[in-house]
Backbone as CSV, one residue per row, in Angstrom:
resi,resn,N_x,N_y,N_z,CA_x,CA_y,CA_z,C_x,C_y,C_z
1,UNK,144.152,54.248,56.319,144.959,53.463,55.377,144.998,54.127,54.003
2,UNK,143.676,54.758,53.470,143.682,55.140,52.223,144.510,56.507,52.634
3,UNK,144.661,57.351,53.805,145.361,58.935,53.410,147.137,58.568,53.630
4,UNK,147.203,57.329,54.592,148.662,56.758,53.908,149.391,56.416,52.703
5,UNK,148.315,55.454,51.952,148.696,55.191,50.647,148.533,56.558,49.706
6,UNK,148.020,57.155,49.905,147.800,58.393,48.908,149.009,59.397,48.927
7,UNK,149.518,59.618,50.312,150.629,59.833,50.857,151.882,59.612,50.154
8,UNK,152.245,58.187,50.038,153.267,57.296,49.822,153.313,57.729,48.045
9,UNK,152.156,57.715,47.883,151.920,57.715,46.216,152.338,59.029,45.502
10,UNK,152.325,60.088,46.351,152.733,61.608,46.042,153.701,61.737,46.204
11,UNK,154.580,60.786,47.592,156.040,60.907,47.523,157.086,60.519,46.612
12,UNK,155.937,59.848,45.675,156.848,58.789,44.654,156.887,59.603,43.300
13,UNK,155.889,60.544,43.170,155.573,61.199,42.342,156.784,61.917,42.756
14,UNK,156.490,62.957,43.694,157.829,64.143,43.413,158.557,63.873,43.928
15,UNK,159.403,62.347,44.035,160.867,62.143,43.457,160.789,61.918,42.248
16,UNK,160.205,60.962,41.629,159.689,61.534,39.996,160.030,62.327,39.413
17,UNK,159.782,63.564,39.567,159.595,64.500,39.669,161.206,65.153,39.564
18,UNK,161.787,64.923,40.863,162.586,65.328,40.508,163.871,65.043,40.008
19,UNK,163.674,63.542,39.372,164.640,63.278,38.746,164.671,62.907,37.180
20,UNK,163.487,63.440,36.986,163.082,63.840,35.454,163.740,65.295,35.309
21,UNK,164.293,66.072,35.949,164.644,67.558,36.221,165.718,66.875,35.579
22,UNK,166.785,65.992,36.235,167.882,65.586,35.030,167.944,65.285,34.191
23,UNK,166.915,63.954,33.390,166.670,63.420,32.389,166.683,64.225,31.404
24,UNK,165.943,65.320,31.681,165.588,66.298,30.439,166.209,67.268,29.911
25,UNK,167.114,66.978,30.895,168.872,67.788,30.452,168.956,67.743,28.971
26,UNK,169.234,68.669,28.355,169.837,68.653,26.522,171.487,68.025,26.287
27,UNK,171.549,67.500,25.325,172.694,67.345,25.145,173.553,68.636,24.818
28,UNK,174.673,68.956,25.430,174.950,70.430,24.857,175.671,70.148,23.517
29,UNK,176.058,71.177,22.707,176.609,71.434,21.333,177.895,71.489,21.285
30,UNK,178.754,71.512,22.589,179.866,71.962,22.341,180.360,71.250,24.025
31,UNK,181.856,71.016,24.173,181.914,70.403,25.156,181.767,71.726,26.490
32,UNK,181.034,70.999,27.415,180.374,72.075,28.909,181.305,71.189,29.981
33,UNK,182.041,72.313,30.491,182.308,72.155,31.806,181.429,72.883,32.546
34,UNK,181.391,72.040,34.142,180.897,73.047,35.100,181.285,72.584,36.167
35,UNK,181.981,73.592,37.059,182.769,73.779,38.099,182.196,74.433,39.202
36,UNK,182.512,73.782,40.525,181.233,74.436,41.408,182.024,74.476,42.744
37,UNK,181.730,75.828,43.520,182.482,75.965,44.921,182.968,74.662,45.614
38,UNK,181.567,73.626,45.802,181.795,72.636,46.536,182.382,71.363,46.290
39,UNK,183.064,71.923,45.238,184.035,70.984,44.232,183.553,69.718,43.324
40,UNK,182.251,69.720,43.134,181.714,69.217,41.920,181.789,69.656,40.656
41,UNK,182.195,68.995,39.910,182.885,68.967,38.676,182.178,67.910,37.689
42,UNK,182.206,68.517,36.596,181.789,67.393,35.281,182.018,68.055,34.305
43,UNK,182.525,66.887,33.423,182.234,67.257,31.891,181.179,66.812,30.883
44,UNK,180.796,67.436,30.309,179.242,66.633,29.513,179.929,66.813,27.887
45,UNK,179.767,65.576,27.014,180.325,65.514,26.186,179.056,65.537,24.664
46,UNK,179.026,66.942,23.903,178.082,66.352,22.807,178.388,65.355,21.980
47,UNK,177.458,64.900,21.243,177.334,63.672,20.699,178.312,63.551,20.034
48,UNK,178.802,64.606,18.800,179.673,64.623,17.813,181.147,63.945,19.045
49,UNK,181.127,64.354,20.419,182.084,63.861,20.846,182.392,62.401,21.567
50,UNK,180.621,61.713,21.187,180.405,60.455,21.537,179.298,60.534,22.976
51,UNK,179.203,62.228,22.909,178.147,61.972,24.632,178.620,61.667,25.373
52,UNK,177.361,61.918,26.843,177.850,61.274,27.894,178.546,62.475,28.918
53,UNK,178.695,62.064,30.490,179.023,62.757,31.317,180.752,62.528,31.836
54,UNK,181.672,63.158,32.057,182.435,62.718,32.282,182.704,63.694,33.949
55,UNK,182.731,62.527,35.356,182.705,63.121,36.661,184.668,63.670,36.865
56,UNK,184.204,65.322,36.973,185.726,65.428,37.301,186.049,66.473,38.627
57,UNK,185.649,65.353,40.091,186.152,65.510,41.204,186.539,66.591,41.912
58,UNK,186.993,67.515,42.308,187.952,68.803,42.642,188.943,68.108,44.066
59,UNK,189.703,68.297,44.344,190.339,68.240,45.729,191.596,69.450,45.784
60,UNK,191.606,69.792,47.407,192.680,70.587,47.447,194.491,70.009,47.192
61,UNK,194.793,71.237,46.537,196.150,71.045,45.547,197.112,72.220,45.857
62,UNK,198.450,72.213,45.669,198.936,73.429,45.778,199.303,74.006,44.490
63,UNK,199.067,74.798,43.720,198.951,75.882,42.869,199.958,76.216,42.419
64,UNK,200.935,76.115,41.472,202.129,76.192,41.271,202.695,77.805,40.234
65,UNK,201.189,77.976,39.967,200.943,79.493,39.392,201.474,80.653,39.986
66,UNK,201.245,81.897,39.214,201.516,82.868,39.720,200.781,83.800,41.046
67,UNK,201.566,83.659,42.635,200.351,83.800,43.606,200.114,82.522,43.834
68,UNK,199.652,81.538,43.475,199.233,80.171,43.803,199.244,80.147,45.213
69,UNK,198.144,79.656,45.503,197.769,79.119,47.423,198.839,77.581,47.222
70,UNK,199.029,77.450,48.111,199.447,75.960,49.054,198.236,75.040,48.588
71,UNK,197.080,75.578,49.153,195.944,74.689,48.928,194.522,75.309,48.200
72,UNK,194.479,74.872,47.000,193.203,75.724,46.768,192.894,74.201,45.864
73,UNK,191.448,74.646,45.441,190.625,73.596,44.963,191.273,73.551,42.983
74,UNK,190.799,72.151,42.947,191.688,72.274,42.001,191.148,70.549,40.782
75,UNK,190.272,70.942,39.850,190.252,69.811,38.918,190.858,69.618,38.015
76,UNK,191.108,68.061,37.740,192.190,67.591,36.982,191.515,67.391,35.702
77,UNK,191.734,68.167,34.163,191.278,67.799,33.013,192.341,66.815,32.451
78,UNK,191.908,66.436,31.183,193.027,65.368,29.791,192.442,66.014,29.104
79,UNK,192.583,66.994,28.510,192.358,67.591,26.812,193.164,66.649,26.006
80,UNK,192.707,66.822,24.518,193.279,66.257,23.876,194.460,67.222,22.871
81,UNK,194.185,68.785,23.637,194.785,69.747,22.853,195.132,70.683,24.160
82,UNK,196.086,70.901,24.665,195.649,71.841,25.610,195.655,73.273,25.645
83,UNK,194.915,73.495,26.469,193.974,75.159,26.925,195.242,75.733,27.214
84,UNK,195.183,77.224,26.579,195.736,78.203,26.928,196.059,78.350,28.526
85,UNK,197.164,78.895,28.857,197.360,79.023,30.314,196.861,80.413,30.396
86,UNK,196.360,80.727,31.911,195.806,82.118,32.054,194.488,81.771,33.143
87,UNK,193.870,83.534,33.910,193.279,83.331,34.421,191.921,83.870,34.159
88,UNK,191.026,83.743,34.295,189.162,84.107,34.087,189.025,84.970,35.606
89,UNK,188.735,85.972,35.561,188.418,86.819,36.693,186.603,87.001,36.583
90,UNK,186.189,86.839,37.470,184.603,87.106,37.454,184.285,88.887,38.434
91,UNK,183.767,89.452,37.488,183.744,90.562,38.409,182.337,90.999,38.633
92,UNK,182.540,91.021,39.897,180.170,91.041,40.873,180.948,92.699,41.244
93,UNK,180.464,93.236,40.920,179.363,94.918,41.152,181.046,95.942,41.430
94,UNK,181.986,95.485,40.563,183.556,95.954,40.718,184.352,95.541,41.493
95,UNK,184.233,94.713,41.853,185.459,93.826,42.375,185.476,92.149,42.327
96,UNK,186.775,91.830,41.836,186.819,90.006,41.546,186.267,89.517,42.514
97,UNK,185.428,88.473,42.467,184.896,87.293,43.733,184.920,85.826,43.386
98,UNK,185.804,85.709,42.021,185.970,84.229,41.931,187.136,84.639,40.478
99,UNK,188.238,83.484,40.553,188.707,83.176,39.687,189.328,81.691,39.055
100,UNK,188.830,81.581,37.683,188.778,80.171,37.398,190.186,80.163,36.627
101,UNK,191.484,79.263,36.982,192.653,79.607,36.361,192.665,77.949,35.549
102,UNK,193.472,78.752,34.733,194.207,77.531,34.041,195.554,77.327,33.806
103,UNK,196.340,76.288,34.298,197.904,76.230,34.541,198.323,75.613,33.195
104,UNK,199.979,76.014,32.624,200.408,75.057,31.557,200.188,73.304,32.147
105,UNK,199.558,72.595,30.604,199.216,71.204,30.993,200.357,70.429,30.583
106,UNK,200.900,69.560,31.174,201.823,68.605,31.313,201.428,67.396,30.336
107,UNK,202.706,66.914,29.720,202.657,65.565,29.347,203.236,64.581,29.989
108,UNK,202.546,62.973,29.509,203.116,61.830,29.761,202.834,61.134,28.845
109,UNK,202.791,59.804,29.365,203.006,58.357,28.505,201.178,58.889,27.978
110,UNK,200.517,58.755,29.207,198.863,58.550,28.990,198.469,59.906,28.458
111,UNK,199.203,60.700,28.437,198.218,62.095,27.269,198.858,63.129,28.465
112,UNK,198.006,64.562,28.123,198.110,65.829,28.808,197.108,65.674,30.196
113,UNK,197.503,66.179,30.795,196.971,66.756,32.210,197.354,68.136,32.168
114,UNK,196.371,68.562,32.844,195.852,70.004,33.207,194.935,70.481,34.153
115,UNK,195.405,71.204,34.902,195.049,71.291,36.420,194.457,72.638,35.989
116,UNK,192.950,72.787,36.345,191.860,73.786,36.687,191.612,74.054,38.258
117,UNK,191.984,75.542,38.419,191.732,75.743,39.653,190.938,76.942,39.861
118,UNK,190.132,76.852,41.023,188.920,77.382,41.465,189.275,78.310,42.878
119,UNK,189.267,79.145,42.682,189.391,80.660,43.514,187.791,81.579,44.072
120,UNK,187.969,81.443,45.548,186.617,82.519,45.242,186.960,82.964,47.341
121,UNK,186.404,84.535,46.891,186.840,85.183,48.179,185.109,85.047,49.081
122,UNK,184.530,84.593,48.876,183.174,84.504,49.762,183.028,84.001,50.839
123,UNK,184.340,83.299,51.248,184.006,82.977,52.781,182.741,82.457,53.484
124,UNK,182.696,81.272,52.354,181.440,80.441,52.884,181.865,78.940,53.617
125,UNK,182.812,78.906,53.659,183.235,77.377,53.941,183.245,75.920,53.006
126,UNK,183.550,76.897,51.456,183.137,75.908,50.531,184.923,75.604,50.203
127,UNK,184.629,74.207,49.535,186.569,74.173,49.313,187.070,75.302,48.319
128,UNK,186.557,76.092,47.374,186.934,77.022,46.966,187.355,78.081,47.405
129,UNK,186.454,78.582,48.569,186.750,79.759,49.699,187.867,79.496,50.639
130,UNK,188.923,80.028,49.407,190.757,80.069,50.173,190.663,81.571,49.773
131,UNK,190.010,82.271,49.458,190.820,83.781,48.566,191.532,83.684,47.437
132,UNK,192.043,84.702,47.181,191.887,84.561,45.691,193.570,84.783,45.507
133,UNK,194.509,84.365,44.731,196.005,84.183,44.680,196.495,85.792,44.619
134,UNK,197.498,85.840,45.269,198.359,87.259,45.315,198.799,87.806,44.053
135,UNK,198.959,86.837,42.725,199.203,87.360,41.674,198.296,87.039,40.529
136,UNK,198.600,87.483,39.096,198.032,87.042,37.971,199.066,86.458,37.166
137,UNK,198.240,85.254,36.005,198.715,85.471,35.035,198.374,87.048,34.368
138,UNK,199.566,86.880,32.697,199.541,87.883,31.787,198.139,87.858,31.109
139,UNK,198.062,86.775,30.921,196.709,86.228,29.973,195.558,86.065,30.800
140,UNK,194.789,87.626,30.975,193.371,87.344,31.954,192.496,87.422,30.943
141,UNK,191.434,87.123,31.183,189.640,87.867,30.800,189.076,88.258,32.112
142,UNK,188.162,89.382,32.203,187.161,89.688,33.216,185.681,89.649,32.376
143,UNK,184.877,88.324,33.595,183.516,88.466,32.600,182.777,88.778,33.916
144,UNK,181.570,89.365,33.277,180.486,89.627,34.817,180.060,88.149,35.347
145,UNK,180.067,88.348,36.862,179.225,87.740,37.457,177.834,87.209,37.556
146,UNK,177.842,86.206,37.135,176.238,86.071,36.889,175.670,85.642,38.608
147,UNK,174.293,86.686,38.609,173.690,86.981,39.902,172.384,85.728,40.224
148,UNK,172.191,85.387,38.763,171.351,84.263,39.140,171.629,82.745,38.340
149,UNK,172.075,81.317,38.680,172.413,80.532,37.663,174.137,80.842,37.510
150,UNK,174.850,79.656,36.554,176.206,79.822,36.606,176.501,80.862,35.830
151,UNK,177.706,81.253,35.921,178.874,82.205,35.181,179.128,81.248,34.027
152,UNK,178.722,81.863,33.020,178.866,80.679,32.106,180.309,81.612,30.759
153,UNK,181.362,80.832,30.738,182.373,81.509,30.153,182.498,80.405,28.683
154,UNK,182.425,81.244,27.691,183.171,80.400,26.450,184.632,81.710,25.563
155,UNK,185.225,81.265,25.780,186.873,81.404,25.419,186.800,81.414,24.028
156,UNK,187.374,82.715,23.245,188.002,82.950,21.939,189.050,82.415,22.231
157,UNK,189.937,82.371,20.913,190.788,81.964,20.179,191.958,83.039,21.080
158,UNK,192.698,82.161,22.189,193.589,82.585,22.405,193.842,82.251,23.883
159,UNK,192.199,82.816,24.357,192.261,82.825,25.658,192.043,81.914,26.562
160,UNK,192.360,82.013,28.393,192.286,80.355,29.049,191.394,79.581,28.982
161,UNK,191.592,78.480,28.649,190.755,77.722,28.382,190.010,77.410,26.844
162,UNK,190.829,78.395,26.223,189.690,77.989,24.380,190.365,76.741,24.129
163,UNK,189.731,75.797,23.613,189.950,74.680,22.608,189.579,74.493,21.367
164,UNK,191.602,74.088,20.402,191.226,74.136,19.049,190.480,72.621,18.712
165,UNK,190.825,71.850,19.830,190.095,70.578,19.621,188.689,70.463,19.161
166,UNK,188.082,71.484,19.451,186.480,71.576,19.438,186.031,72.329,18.166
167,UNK,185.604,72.238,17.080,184.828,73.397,15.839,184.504,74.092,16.093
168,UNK,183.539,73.573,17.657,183.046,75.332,17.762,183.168,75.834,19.425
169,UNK,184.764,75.110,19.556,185.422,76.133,21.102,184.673,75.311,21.991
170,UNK,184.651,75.613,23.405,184.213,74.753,24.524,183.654,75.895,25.413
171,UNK,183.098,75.544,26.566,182.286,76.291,27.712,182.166,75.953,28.778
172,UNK,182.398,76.938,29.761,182.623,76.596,31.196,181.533,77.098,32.262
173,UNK,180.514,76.286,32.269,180.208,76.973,33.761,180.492,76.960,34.807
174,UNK,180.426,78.072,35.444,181.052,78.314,36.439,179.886,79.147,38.007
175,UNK,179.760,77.902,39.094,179.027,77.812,40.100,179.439,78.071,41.439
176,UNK,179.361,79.922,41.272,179.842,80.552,42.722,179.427,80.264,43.943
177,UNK,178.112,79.499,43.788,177.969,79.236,45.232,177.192,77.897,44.259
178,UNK,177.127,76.870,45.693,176.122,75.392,45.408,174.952,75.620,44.548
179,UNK,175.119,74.392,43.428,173.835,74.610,42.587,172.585,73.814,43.158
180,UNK,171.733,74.780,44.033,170.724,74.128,44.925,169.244,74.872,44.304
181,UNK,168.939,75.772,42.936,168.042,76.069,42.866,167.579,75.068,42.294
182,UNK,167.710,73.963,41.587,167.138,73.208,40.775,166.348,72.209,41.476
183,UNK,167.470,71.918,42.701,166.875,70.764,43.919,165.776,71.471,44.598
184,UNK,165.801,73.019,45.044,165.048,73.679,45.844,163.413,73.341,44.872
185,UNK,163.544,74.076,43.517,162.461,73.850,42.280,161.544,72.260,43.282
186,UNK,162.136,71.570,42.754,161.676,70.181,42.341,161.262,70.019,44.340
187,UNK,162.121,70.081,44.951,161.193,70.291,46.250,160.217,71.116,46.786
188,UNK,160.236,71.968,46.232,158.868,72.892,46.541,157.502,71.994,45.686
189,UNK,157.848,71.078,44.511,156.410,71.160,43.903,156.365,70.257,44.570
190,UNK,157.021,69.469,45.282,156.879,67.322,45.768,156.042,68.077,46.916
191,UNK,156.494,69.351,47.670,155.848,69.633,49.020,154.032,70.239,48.597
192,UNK,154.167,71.033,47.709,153.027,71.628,47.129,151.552,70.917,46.266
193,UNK,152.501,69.444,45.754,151.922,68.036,45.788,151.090,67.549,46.562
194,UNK,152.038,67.289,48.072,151.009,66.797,48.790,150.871,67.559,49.785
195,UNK,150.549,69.108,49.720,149.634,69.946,50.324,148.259,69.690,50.062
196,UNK,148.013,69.823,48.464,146.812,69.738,47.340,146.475,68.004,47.486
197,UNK,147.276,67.400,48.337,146.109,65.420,48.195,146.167,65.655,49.576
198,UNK,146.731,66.738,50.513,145.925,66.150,52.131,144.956,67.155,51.917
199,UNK,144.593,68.152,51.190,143.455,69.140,51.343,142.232,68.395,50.601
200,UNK,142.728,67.424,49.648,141.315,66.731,48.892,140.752,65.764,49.584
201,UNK,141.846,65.411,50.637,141.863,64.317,51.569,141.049,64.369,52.906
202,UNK,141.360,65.652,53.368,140.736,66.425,54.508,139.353,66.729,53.966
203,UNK,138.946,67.366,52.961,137.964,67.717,52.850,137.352,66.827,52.318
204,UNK,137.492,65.791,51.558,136.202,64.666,51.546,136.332,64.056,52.850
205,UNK,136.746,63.630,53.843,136.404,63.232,54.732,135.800,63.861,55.380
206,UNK,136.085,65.241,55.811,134.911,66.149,56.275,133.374,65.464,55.467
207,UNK,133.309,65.447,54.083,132.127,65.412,52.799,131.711,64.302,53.841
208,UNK,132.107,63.377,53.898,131.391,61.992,53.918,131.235,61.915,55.694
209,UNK,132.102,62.453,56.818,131.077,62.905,57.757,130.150,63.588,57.762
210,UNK,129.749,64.550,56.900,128.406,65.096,57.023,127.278,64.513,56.524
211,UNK,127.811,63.713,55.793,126.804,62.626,55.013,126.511,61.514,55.498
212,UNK,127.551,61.387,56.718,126.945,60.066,57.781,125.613,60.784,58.786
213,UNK,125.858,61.808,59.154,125.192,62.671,60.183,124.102,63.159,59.619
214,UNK,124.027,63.026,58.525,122.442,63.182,57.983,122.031,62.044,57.888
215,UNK,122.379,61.123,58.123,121.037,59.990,58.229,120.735,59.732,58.958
């Protein structure tokens, strides 16, 4: 009964555990997107912009760009200013393997819309993995690939995606494959947890059989 409850008590810990991994998130300084193969999307808003997370979905769309797929993944922003049209090329070891585009944003009654779309040739079975569009915009950037953690892009004055809305511009990360190191983190210590309470567990019970057997 007691190596159950001790059990139960470690499991509670590293979920704990790992959802203090979010809590302790910073507020960022500037507005953060982050965009991810498996079409998770958010915006996180700093304070000056009132805070807070804003969830922005991905689903497949057809691409009305230059090259544009039929169907590629595709999140819907509302700027309050909109982003330069153009595309972000990510380039891993000389050749593109993801591109994050941005289409001219449309008006209506309720504000601008602007369709962000997500390109990547990796052929993993993620909704992003359509390949990458037959053409470009005029207006590219190429930034490196980041090999560990997102591609994290912030846009000068001109290029897709800068916002004059913001003092100090906006930022995009960008998540070539599923962001699973953070979950992996926080599961290794919940497992490594209660490695270290069945070994204290095991071995005083060993303690206290030998201490029956001596009397």
């Amino acid at each position: 009964m007691k190596i159950s409850n001790t059990i139960s008590t470690a499991l509670l810990a590293a979920a704990a555990l790992a959802l203090s991994g979010h809590t302790l998130q910073a507020v960022p300084l500037i507005p953060t997107f982050s965009f991810h193969e498996n079409g998770n999307g958010q915006l996180e808003l700093p304070l000056l912009f009132g805070g807070g997370v804003i969830p922005l979905p991905g689903t497949l769309m057809s691409d009305p760009g230059p090259g544009g797929l039929t169907s590629a993944l595709t999140f819907t922003a509302h700027p309050r200013v909109a982003f330069p049209a153009g595309d972000v090329l990510l380039d891993a070891s000389g050749h593109v393997s993801d591109i994050l585009r941005f289409n001219p944003a449309t008006s209506s009654l309720s504000g601008l819309t602007q369709l962000i779309f997500f390109y990547s040739n990796d052929h993993g079975g993620l909704l992003a993995d359509t390949g990458l569009p037959s053409a470009m915009y005029e207006n590219t950037v190429t930034i490196q690939e980041s090999q560990s953690g997102p591609t994290i892009y912030t846009p000068t004055m001109g290029q897709p995606g800068f916002s004059t809305d913001s003092p100090l511009g906006d930022s995009f990360h960008i998540f070539s494959t599923p962001d699973t190191g953070s979950t992996l983190l926080m599961f290794g210590a919940g497992v490594g947890f209660l490695a270290l309470a069945r070994r204290k567990i095991l071995g005083g019970s060993k303690l206290n059989r030998s201490c029956s057997c001596g009397k």
